[in-house]
C-alpha positions as CSV (number, residue, x, y, z in Angstrom):
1,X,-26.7,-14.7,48.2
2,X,-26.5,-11.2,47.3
3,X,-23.1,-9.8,48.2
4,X,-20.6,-10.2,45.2
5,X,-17.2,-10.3,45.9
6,X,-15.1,-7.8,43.6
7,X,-12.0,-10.5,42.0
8,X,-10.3,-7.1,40.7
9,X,-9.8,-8.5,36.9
10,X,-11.4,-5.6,35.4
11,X,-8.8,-3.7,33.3
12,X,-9.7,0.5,32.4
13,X,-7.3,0.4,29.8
14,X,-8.6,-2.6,28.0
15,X,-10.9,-1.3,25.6
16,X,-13.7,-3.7,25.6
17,X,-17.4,-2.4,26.6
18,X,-17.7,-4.7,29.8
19,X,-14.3,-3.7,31.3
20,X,-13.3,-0.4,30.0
21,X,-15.0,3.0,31.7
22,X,-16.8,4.9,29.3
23,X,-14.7,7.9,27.5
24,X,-16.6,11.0,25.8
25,X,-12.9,11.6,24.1
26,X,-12.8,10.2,20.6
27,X,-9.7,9.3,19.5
28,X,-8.1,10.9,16.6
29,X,-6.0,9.1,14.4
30,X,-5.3,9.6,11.2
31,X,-7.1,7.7,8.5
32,X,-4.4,7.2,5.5
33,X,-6.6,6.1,2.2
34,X,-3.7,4.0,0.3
35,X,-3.1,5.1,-3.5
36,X,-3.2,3.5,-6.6
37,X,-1.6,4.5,-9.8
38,X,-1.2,3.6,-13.3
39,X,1.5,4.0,-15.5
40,X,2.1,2.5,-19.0
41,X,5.6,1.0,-19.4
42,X,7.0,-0.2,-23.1
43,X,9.1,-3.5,-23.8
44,X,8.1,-5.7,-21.6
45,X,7.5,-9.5,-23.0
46,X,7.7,-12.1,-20.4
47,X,7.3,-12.9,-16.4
48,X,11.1,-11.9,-16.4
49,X,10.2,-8.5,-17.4
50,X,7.4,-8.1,-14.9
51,X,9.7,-9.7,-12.0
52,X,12.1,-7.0,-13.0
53,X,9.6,-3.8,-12.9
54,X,8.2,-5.2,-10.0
55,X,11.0,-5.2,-8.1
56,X,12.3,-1.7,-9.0
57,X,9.2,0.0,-8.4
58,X,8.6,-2.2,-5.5
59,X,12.3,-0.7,-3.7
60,X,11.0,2.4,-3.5
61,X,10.0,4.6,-0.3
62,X,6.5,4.0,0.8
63,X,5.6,1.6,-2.8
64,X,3.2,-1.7,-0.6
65,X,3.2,-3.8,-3.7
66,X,3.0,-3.5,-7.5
67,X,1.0,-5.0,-9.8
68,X,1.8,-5.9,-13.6
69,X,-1.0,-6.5,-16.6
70,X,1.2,-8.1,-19.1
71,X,0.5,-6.5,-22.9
72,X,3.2,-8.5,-24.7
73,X,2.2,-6.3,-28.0
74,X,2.3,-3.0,-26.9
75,X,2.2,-0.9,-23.2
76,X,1.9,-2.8,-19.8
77,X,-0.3,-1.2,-17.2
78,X,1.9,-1.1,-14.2
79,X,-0.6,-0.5,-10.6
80,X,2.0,1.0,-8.0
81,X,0.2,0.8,-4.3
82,X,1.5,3.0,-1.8
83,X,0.3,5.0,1.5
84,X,1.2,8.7,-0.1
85,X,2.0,9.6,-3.9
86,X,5.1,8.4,-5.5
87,X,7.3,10.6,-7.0
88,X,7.1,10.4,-10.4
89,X,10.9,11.1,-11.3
90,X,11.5,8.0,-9.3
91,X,9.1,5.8,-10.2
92,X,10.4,6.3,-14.2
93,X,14.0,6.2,-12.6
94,X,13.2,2.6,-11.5
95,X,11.5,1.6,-14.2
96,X,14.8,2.6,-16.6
97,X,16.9,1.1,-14.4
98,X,15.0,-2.0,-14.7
99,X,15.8,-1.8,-18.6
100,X,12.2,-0.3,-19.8
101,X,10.7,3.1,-20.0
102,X,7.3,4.8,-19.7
103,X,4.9,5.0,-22.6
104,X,4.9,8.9,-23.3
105,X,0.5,8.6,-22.7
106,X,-0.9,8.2,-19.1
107,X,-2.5,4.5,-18.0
């Protein structure tokens, strides 16, 4: 038996090397590399604290997640993950409105 009979469930746009046709085009889509920074924030003491600097920080446009290292005797480092630079007039905006503020040094 050598005829093959063509079931039609081959799909171009799939994307998969047995169904798709071959493209010379790449495609060209931005790779974003996600940022990471540090700042040092004063007075914080307990989970409380870093639940409320958390959630500031983590209100603001384009912050993924934040990360506290608790320092109960002096400066927390605060990580703030995001897809572009935060601005930093908000970031210590939210961190005073969250009752702390931002050791004068950087992390």
């Amino acid at each position: 038996m050598t005829d093959r009979i063509e079931l039609g469930l081959k799909d171009a746009n799939a994307g998969c090397a047995c169904c798709a046709a071959p493209s010379n085009t790449e495609a060209s889509t931005p790779v974003t590399t996600p940022v990471s920074e540090d700042v040092l924030v004063t007075g914080m003491t307990c989970s409380h604290c870093v639940s409320s600097v958390s959630e500031e920080l983590s209100a603001l446009d384009g912050v993924a997640s934040v990360t506290v290292d608790l320092n109960t005797g002096g400066p927390s480092r605060v990580t703030i993950h995001s897809a572009s630079p935060v601005d930093p007039a908000a970031v210590r905006a939210a961190v005073e409105e969250a009752g702390y503020s931002l050791a004068t040094g950087h992390a």
